[in-house]
N, C-alpha and C positions, 0 to 999 in steps of 0.2 A: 504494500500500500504506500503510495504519493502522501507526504504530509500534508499536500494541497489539497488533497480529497477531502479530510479531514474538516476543513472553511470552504467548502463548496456554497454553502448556504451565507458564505458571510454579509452581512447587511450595510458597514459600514468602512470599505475595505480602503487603505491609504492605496493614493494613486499618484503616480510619479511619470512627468513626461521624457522622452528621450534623455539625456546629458542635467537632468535632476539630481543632485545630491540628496539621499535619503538621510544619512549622520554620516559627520567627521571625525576622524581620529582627536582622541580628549574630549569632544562632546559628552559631560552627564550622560548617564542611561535609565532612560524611557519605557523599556517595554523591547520586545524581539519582535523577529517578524518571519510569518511564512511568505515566500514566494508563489503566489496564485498565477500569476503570467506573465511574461515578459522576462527579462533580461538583467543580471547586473555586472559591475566589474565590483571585487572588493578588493580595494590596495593598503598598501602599508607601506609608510616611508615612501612611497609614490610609483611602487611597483606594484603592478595587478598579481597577486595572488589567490587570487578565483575569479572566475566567471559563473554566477548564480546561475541555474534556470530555476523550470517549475518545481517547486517541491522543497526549495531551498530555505534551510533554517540561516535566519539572521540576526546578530546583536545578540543571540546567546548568555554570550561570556559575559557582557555586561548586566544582562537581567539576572545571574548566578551569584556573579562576588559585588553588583552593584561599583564598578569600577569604570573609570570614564572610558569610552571606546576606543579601542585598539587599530581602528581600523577607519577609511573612509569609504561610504556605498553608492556606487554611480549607476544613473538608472543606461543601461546601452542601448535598450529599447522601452516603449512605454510599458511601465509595468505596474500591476497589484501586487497588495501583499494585505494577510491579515497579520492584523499587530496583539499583541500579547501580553496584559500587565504583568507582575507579579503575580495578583492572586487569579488571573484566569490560566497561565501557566501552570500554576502549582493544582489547580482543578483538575486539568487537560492529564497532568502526569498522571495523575491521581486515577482516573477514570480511561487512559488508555494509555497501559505499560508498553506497547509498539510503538507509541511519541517517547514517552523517557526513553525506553534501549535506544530509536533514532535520535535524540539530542545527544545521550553519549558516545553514539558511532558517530554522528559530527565532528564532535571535539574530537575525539580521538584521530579521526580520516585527519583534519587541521594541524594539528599538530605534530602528524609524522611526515604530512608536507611542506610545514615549514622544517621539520630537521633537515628533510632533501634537498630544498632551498641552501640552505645555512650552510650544508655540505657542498653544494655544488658551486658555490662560492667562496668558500674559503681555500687561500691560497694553497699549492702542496707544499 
């Protein structure tokens, strides 16, 4: 299952046109977001390290430890997404464990692509 499935029904969905900044790196954190349709780049230090599509969990990390955002999210094409407070997150986990295990295969997919990064970069 697509986590976009999941807000198939959403009623109030953030929409972003082409080359829209959704949040920037140090931006407070807001709430996460699923990707319903369209397209992102998400960079860091000013290099594209993903390209969202449909299904795409966003701002995670910051709705987790509450830590200003790590990253900045560019819309590449016009895109939806539904947004996620705190306590509608912590419902969501709560009521469908195949969203918590995909947040934590998120983070996890994330962070062994930035090691490959970090490795593919540093000098030998």
């Amino acid at each position: 299952m697509n986590p976009a499935d999941l807000f198939s029904h959403e009623t109030n969905p953030v929409r972003l046109a082409p080359g829209e900044t959704l949040f920037k790196a140090g931006d407070a954190p807001d709430g996460m977001f699923v990707l319903l349709e369209g397209a992102l780049s998400v960079q860091v230090g000013g290099q594209v390290v993903e390209n969202a599509a449909r299904g795409a969990i966003i701002g995670e990390m910051a709705l987790i430890d509450q830590s200003p955002r790590g990253a900045t999210v560019v819309a590449t094409e016009a895109a939806s997404l539904a947004k996620l407070d705190e306590r509608r997150f912590q419902r969501l986990i709560q009521q469908n464990p195949f969203f918590a295990t995909h947040v934590m295969k998120t983070l996890a997919d994330r962070i062994r692509h930035m090691d490959r990064l970090l490795t593919e970069t540093k000098p030998h």
